[in-house]
Biopython code that builds the backbone (N, CA, C, O; Angstrom):
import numpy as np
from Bio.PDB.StructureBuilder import StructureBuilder

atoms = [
    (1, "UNK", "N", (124.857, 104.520, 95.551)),
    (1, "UNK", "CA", (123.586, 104.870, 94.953)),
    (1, "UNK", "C", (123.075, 103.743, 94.065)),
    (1, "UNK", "O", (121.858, 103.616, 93.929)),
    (2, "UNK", "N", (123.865, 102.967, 93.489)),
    (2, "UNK", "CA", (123.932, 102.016, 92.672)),
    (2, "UNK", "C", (123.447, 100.517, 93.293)),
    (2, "UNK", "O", (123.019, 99.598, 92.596)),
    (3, "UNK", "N", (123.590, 100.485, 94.566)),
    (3, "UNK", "CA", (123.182, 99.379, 95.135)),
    (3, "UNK", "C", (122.037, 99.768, 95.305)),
    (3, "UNK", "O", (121.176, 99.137, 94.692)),
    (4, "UNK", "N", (121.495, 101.163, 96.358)),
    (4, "UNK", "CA", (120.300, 101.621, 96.391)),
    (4, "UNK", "C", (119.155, 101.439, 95.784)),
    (4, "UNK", "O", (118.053, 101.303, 96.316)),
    (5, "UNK", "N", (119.370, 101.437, 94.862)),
    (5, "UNK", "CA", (118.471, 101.007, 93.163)),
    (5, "UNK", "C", (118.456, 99.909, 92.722)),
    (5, "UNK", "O", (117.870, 99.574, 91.693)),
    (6, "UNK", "N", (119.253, 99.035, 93.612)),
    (6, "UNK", "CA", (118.732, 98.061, 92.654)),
    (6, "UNK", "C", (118.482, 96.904, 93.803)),
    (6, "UNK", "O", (118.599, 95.700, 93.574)),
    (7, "UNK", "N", (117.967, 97.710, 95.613)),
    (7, "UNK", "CA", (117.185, 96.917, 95.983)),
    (7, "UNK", "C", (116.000, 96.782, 95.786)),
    (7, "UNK", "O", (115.222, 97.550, 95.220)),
    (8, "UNK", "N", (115.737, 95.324, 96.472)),
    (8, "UNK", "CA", (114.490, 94.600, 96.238)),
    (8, "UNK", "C", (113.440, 95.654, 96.065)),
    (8, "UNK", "O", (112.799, 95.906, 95.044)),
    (9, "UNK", "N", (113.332, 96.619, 98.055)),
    (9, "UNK", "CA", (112.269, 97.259, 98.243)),
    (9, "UNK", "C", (112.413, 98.262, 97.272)),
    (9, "UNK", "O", (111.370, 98.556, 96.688)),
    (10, "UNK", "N", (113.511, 98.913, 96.919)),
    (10, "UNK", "CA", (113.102, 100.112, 96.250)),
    (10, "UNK", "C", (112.233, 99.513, 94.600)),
    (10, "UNK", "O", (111.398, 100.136, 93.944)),
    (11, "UNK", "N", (112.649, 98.526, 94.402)),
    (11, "UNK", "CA", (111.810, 98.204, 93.135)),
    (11, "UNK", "C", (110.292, 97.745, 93.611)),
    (11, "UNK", "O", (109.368, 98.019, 92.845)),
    (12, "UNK", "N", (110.081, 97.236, 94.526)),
    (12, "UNK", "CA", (108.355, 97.020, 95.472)),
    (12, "UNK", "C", (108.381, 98.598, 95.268)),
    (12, "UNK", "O", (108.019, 99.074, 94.193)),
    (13, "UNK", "N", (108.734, 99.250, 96.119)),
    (13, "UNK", "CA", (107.840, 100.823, 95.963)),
    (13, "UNK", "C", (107.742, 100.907, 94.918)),
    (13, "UNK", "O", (106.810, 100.166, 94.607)),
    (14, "UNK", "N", (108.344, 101.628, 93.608)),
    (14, "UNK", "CA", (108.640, 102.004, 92.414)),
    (14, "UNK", "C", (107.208, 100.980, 91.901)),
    (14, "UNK", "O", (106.183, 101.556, 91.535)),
    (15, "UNK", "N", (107.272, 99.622, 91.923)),
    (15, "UNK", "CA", (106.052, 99.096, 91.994)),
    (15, "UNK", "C", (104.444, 99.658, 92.025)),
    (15, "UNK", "O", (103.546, 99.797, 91.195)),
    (16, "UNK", "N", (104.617, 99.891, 93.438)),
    (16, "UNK", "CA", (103.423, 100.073, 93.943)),
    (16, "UNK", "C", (103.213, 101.395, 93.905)),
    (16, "UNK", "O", (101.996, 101.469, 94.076)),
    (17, "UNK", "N", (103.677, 102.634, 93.773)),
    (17, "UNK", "CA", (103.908, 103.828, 93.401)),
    (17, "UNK", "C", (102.803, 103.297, 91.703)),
    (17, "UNK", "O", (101.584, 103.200, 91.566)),
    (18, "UNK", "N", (104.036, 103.053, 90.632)),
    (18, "UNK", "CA", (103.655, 103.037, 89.602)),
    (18, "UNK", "C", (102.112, 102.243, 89.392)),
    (18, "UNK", "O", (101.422, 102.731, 88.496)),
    (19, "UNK", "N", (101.544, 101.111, 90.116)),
    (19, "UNK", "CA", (100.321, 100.751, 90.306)),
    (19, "UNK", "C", (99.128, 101.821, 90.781)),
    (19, "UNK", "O", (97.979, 101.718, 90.350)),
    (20, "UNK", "N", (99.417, 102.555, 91.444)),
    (20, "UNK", "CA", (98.600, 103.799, 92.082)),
    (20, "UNK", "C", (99.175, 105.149, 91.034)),
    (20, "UNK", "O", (98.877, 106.207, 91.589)),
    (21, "UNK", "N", (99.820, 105.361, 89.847)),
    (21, "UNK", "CA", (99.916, 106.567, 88.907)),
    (21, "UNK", "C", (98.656, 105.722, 87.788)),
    (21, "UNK", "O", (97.808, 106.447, 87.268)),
    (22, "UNK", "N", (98.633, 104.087, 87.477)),
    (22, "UNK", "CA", (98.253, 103.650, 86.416)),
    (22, "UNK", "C", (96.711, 103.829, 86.320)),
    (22, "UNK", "O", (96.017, 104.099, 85.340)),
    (23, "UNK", "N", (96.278, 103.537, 87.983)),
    (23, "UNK", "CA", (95.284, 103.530, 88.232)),
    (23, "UNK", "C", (94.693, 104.423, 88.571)),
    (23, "UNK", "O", (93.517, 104.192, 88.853)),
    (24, "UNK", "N", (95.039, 105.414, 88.669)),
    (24, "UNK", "CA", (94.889, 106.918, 88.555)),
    (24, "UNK", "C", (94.266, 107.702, 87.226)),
    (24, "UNK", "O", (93.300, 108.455, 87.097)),
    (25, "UNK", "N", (95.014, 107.309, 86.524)),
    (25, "UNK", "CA", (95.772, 107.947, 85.087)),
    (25, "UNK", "C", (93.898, 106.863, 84.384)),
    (25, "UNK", "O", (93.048, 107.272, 83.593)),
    (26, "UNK", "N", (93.954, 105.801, 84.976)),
    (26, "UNK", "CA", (92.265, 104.965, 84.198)),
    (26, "UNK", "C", (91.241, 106.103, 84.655)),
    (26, "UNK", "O", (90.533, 106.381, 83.687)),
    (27, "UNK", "N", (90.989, 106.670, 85.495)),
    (27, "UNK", "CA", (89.682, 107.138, 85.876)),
    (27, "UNK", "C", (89.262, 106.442, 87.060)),
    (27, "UNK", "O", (88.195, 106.982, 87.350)),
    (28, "UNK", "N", (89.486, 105.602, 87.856)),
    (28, "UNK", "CA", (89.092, 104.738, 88.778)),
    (28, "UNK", "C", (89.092, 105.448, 89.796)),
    (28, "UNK", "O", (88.912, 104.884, 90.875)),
    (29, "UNK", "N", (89.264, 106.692, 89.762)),
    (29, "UNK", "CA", (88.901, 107.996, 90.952)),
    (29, "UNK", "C", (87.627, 108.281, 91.277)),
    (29, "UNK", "O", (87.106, 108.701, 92.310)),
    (30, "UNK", "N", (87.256, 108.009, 90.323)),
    (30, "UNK", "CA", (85.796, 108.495, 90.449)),
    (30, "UNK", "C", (84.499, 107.604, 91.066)),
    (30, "UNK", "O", (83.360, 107.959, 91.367)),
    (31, "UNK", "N", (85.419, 105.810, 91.141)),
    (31, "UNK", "CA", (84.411, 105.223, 91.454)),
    (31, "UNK", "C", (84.364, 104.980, 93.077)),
    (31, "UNK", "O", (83.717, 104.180, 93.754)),
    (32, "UNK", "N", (85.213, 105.888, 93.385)),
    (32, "UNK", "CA", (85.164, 105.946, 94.882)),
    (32, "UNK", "C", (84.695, 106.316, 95.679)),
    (32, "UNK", "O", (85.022, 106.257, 96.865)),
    (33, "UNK", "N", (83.428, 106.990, 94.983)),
    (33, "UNK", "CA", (82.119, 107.522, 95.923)),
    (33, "UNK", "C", (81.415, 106.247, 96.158)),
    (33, "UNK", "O", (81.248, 105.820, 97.300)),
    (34, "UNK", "N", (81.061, 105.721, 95.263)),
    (34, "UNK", "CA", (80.228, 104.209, 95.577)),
    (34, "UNK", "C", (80.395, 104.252, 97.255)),
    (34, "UNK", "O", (79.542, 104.874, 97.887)),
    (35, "UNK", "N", (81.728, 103.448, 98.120)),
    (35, "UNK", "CA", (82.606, 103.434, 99.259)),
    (35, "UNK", "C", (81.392, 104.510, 99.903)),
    (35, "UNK", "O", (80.981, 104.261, 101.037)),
    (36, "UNK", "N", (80.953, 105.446, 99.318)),
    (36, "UNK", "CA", (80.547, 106.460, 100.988)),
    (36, "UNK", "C", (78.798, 106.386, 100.860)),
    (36, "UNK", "O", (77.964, 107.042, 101.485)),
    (37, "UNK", "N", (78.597, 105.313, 99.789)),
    (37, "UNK", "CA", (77.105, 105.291, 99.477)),
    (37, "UNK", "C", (76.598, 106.338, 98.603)),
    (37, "UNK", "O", (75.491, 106.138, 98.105)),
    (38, "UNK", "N", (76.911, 106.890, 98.463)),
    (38, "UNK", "CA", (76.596, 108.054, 97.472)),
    (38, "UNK", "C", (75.873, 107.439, 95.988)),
    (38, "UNK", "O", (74.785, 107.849, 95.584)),
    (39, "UNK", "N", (76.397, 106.769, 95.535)),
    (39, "UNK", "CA", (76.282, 105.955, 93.446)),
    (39, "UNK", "C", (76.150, 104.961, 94.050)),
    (39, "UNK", "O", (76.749, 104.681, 95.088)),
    (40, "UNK", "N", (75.113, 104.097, 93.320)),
    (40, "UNK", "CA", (74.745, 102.923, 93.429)),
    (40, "UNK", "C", (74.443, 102.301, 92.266)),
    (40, "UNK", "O", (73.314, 101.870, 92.028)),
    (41, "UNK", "N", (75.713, 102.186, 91.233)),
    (41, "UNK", "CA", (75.588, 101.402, 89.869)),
    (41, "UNK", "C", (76.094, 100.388, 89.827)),
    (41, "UNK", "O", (76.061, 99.823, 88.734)),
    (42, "UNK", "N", (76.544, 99.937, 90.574)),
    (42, "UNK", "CA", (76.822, 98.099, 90.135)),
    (42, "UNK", "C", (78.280, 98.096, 90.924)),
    (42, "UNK", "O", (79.077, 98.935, 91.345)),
    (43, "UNK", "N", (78.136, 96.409, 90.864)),
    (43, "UNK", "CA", (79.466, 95.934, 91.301)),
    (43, "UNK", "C", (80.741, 96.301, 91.206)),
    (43, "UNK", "O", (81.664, 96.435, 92.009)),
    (44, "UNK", "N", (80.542, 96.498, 89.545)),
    (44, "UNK", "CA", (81.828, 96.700, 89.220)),
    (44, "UNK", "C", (82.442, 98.253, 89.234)),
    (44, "UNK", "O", (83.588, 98.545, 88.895)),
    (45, "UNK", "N", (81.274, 99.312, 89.768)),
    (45, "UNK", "CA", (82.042, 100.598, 90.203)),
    (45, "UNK", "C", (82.681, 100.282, 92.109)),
    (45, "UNK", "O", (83.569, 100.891, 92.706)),
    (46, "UNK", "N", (81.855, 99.196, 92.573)),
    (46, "UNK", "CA", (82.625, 98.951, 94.242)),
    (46, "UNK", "C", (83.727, 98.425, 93.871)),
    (46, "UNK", "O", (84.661, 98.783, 94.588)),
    (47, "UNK", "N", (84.123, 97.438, 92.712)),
    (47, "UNK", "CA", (85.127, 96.733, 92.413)),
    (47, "UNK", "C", (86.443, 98.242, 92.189)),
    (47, "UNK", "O", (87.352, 98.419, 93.000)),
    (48, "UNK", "N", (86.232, 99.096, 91.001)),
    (48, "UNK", "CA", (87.169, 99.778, 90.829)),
    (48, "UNK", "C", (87.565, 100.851, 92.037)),
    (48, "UNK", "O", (88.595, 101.518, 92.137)),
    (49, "UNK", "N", (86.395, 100.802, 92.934)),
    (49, "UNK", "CA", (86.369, 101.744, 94.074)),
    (49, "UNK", "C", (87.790, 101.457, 95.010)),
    (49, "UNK", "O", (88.825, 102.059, 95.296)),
    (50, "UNK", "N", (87.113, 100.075, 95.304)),
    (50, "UNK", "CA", (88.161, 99.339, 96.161)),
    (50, "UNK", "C", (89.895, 99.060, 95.370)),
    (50, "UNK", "O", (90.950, 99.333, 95.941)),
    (51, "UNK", "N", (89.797, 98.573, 94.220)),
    (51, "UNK", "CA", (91.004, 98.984, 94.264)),
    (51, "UNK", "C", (91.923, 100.336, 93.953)),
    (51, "UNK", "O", (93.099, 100.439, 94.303)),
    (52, "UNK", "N", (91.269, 101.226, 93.324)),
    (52, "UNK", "CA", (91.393, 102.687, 93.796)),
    (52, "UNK", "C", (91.978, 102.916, 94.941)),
    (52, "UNK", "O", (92.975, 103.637, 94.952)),
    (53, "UNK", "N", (91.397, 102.260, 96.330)),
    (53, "UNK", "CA", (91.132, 102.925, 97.623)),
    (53, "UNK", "C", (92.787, 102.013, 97.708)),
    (53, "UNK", "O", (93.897, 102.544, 97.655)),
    (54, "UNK", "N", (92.559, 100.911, 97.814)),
    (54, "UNK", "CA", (93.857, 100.268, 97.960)),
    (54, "UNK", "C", (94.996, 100.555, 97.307)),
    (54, "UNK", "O", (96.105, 100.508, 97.840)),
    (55, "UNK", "N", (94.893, 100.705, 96.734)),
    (55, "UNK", "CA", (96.510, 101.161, 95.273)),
    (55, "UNK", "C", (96.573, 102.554, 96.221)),
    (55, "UNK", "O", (97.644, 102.624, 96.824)),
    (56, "UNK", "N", (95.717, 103.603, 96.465)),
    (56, "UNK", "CA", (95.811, 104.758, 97.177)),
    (56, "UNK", "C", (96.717, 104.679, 98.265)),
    (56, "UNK", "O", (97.724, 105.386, 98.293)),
    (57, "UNK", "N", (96.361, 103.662, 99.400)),
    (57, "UNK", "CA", (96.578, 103.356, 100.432)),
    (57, "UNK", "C", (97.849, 102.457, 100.563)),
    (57, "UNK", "O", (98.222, 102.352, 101.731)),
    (58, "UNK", "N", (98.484, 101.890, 99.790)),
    (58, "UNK", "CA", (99.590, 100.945, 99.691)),
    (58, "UNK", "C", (100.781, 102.596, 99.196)),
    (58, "UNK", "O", (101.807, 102.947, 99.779)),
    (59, "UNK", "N", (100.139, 103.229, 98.029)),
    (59, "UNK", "CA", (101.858, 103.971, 98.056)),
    (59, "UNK", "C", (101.493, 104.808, 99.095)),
    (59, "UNK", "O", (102.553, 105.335, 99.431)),
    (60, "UNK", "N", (100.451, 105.312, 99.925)),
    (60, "UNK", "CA", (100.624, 106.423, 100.372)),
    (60, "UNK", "C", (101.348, 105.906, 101.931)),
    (60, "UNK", "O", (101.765, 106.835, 102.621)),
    (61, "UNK", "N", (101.483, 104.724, 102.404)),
    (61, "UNK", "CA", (101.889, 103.682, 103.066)),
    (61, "UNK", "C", (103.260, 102.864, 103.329)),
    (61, "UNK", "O", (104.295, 102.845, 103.996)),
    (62, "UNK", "N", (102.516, 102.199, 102.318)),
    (62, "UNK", "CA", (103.301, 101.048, 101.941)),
    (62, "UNK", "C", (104.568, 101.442, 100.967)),
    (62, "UNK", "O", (105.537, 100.748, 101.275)),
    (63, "UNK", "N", (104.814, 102.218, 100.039)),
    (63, "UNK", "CA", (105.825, 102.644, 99.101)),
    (63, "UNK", "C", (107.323, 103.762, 100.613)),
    (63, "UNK", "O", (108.530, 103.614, 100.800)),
    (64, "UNK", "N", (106.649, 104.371, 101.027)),
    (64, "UNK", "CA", (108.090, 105.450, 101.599)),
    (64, "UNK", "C", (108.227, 104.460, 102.930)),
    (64, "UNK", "O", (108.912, 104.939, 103.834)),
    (65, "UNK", "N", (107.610, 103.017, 103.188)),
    (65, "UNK", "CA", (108.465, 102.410, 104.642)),
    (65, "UNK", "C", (108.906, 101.083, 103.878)),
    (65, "UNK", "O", (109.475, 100.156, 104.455)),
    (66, "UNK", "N", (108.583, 101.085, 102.504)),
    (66, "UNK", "CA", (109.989, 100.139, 101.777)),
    (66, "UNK", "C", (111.121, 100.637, 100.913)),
    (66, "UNK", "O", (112.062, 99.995, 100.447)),
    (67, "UNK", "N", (110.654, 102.688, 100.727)),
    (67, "UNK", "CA", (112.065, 103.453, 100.652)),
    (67, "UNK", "C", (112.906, 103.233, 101.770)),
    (67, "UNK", "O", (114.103, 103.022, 101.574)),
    (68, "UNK", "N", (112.376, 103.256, 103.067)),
    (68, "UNK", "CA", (113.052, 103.470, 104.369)),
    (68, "UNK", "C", (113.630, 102.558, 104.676)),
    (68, "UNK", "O", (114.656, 102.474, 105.353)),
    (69, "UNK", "N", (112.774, 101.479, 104.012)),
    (69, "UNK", "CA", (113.893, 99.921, 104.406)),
    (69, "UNK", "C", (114.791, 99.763, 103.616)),
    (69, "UNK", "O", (115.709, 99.239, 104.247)),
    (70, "UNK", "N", (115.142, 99.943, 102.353)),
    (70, "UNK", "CA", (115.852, 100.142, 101.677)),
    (70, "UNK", "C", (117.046, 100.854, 101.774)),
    (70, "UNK", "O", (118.123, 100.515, 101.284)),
    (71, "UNK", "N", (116.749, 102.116, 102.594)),
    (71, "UNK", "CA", (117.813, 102.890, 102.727)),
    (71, "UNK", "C", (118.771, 102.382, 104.047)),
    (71, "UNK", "O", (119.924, 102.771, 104.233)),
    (72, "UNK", "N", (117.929, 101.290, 105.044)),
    (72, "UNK", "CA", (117.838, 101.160, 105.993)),
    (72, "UNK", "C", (119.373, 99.852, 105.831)),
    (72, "UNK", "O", (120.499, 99.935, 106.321)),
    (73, "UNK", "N", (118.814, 98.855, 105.030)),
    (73, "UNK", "CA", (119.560, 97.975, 104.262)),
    (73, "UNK", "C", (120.257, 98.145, 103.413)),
    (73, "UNK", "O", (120.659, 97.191, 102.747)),
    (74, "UNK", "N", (120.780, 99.928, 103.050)),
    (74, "UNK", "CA", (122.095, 99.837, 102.122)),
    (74, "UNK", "C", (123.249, 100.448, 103.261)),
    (74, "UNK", "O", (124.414, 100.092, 103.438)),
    (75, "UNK", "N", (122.570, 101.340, 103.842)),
    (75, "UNK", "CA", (123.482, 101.897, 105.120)),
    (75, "UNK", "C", (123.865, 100.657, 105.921)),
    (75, "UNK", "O", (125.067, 100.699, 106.184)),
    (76, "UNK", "N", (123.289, 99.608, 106.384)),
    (76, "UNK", "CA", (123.958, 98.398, 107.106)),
    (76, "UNK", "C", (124.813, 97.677, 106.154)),
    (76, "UNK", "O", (125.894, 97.257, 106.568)),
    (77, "UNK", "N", (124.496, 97.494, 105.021)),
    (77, "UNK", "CA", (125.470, 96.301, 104.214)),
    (77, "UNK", "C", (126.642, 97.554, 103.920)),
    (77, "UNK", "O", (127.762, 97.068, 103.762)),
    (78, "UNK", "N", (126.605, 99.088, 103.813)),
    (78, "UNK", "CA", (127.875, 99.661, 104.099)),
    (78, "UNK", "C", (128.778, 99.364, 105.494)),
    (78, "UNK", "O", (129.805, 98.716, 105.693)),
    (79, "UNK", "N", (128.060, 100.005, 106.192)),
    (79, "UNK", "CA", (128.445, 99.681, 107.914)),
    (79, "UNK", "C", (129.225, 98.150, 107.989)),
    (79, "UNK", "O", (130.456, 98.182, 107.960)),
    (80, "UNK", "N", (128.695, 97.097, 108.063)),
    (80, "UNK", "CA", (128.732, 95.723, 107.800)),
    (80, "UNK", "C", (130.677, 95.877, 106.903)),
    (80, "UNK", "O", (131.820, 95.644, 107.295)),
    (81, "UNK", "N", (130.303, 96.183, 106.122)),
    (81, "UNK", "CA", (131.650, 96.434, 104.691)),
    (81, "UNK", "C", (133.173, 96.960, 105.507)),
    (81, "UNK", "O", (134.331, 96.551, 105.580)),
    (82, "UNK", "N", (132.378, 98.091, 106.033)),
    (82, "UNK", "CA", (133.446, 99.065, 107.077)),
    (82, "UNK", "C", (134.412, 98.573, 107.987)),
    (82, "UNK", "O", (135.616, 98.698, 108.214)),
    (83, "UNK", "N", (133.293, 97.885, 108.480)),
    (83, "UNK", "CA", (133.771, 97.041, 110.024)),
    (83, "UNK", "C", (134.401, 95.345, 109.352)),
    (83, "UNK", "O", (134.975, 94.523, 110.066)),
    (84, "UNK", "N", (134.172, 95.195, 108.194)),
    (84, "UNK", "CA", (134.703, 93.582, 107.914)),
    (84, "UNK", "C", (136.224, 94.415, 107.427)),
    (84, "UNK", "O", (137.290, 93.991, 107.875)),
    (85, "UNK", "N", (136.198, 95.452, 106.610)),
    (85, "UNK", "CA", (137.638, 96.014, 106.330)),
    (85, "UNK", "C", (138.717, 96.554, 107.539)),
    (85, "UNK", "O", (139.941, 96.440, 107.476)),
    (86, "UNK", "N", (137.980, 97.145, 108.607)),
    (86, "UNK", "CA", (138.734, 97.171, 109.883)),
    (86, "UNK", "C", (139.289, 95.973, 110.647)),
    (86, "UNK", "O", (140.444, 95.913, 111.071)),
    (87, "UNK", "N", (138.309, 94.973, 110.792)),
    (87, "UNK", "CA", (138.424, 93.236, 111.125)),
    (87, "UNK", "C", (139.714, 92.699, 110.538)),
    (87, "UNK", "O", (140.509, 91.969, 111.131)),
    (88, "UNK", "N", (139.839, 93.226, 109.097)),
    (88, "UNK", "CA", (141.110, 92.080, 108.221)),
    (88, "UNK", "C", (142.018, 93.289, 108.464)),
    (88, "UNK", "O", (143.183, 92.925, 108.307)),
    (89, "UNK", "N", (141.894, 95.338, 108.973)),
    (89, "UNK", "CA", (143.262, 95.476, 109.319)),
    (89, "UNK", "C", (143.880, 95.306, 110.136)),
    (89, "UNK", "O", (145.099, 95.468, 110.186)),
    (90, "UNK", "N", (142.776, 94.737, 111.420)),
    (90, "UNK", "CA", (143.368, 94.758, 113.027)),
    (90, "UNK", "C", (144.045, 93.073, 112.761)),
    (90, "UNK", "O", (144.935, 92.594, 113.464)),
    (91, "UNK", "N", (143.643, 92.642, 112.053)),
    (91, "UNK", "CA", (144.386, 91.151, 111.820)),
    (91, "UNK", "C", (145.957, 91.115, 111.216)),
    (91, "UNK", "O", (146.961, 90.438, 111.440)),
    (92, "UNK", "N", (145.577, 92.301, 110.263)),
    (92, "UNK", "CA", (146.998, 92.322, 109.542)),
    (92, "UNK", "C", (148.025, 93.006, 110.055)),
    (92, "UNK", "O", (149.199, 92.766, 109.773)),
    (93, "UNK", "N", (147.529, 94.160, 111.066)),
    (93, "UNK", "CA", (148.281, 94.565, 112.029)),
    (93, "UNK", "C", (148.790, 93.643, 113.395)),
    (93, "UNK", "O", (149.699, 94.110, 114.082)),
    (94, "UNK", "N", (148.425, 92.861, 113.612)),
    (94, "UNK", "CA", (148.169, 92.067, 114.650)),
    (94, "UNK", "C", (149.665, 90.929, 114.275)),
    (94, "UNK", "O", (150.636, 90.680, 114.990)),
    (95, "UNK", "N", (149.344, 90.466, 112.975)),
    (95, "UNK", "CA", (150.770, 89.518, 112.090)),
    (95, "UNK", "C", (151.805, 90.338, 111.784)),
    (95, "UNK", "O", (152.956, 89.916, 111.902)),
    (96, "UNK", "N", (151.486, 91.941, 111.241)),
    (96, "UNK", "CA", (152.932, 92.260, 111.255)),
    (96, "UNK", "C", (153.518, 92.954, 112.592)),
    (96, "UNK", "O", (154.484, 93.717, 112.567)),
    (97, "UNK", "N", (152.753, 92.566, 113.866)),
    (97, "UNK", "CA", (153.192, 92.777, 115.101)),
    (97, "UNK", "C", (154.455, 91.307, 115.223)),
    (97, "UNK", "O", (155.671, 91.262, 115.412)),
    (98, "UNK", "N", (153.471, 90.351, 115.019)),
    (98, "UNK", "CA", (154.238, 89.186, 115.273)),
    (98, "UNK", "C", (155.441, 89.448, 114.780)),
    (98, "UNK", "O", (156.484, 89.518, 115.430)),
    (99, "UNK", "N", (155.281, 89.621, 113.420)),
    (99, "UNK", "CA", (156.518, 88.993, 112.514)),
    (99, "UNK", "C", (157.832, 90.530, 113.191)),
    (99, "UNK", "O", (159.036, 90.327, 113.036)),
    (100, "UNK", "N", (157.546, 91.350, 113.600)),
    (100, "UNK", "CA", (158.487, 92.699, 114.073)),
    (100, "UNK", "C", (159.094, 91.763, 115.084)),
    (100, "UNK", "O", (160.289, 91.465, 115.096)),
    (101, "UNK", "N", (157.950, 91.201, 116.154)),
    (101, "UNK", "CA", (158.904, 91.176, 117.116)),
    (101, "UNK", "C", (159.540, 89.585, 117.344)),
    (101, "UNK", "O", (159.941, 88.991, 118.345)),
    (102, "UNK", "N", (159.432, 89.249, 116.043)),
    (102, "UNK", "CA", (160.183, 87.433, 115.951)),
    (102, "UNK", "C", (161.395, 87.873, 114.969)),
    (102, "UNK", "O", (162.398, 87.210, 114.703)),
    (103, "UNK", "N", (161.067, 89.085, 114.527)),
    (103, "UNK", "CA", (162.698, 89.175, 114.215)),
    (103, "UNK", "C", (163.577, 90.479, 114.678)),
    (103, "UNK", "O", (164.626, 90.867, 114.163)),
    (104, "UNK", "N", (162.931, 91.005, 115.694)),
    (104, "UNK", "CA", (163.635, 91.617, 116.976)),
    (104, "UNK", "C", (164.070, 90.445, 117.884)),
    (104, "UNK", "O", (165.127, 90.467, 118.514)),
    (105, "UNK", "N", (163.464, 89.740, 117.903)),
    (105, "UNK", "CA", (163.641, 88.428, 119.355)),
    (105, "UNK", "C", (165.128, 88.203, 118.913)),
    (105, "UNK", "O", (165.497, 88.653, 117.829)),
    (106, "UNK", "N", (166.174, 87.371, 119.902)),
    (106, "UNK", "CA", (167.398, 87.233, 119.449)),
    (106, "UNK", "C", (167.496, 85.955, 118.963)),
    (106, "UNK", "O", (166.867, 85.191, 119.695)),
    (107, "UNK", "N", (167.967, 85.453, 118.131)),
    (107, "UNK", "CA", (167.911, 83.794, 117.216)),
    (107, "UNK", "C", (168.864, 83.179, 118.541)),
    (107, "UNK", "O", (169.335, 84.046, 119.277)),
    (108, "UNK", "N", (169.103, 82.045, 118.806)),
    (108, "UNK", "CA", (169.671, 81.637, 120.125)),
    (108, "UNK", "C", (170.197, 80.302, 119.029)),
    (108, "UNK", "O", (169.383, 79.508, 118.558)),
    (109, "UNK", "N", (171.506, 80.246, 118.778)),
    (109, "UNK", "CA", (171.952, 79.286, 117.947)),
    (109, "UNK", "C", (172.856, 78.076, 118.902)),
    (109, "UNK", "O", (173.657, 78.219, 119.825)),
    (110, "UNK", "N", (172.270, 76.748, 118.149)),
    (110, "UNK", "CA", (172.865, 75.992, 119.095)),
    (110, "UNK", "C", (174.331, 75.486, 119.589)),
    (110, "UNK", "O", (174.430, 74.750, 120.571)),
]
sb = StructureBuilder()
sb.init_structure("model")
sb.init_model(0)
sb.init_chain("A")
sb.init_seg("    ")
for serial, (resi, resn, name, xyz) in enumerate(atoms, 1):
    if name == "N":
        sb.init_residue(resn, " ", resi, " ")
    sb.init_atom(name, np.array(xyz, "f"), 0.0, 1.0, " ", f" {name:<3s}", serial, name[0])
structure = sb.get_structure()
């Protein structure tokens, strides 16, 4: 869980999540009628419109398919872990095969 948290993506979502609560939480909801033509007061309500619309559109998006990668990339670097610990037992099984049967073998003295 501990690795989980403290990937990259999960801190990008958590990000971009928290960018779309901030911008929320301003009022910048409201300037998103401008977008359907409706208000026609100035630039700077298309300005807050648009990023409204975007901050909207990135967590509703963009935030749960960089949870998914995240989860995606802690389950492989487990997997990955699993299979490198099986790798060094089939090795270590493999040497104390040797070493059984070099001192089962009969010593042949000269």
């Amino acid at each position: 869980m501990k690795q989980f948290l403290h990937s990259g993506f999960v801190r990008l979502a958590i990000v971009v999540v928290m960018a779309y609560v901030i911008v929320s939480l301003c009022g910048l909801r409201e300037h998103v009628s401008i977008l359907s033509g409706v208000d026609e007061s100035g630039t700077m309500h298309l300005v807050f419109g648009l990023i409204y619309i975007l901050s909207y559109a990135a967590s509703l998006v963009l935030a749960p398919a960089l949870f998914l990668a995240a989860i995606i990339e802690t389950t492989l670097s487990k997997v990955n872990v699993l299979s490198r610990k099986g790798q060094e037992g089939r090795r270590l099984g493999c040497s104390e095969l040797r070493e059984r049967q070099r001192l089962r073998a009969p010593e042949h003295a000269p």
